[in-house]
N, C-alpha and C positions, 0 to 999 in steps of 0.2 A: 079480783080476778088475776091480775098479775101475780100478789102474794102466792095464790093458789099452786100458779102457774112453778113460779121459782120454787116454791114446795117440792113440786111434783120431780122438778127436775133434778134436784137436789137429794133423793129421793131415790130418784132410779138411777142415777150418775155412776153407783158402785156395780151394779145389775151390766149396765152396758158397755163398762171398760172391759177393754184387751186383755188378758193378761199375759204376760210375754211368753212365748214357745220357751218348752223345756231345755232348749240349744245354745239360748240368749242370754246372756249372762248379764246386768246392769254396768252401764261403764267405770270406770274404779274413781272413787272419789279425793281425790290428791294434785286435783289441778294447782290451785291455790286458793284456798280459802278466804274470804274476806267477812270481816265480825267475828264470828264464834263459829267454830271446824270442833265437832266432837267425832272422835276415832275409838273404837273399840279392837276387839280381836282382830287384828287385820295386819298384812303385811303391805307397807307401802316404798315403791323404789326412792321418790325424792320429792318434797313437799316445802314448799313455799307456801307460808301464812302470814298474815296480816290481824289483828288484833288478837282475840284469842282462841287458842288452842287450845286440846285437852286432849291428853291421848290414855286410855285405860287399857293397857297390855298389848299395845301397838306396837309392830316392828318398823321402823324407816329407817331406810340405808343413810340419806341426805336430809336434812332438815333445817329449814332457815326457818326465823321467826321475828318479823319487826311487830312487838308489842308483849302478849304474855305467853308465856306456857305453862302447863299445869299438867305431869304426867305420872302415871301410878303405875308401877308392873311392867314398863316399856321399854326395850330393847332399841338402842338407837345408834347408830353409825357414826357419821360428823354432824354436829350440832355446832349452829349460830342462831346467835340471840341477841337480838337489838332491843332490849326492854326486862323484862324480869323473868326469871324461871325458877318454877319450883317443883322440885323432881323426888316423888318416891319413890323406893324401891327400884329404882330406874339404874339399868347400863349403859353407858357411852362408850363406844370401844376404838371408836378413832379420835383426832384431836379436837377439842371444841373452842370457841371463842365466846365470850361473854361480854357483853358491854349495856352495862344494867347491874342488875340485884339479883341472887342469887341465894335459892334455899333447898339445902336439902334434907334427905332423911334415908337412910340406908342404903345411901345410891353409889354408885361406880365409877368412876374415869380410868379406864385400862391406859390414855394414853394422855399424852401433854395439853392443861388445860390453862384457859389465858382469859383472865378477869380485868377489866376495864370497869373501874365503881368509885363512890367517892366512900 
């Protein structure tokens, strides 16, 4: 009877949600991420992440990272990185700090960039 029950509820769960007024936007996702933060098309003002990152043709003005990042097509401001970064096709247009491992592939530094690695 319970199984039934959980069934049923389970079941009509999608039937009975809200769905938000066409006025209400979702709140922007760039608090700080903790584990894995995957970002898409999106413009973000300044993001603090915790293990790992991925961003796929993401814009962020600010961007710190203690652990990994992994970014393809992304438009990025000042970039710090506590852990490793591997950046394609990726611009960085202000200065960045690096203290970690570092790979790239057709990627950009417009302005002075600072490696800390063994």
């Amino acid at each position: 009877m319970i199984r039934q029950l959980l069934a049923y509820s389970l079941l009509c769960a999608p039937l009975l949600a809200k769905p938000l007024p066409p006025t209400e936007k979702p709140a922007p996702r760039h608090e700080k991420p903790v584990g894995v933060g995957n970002y898409g098309e999106e413009t973000i003002d300044s993001m603090k992440g915790e293990g790992l990152v991925k961003l796929n043709g993401t814009n962020v003005t600010a961007l710190q990272v203690s652990g990994s990042l992994v970014s393809k097509d992304a438009k990025l401001g000042s970039l710090t990185i506590l852990g490793e970064a591997n950046l394609r096709d990726t611009t960085i247009a202000e200065e960045s700090d690096i203290i970690g491992f570092l790979q790239t592939h057709s990627s950009h530094f417009q302005k002075a960039l600072s490696i800390s690695s063994q």
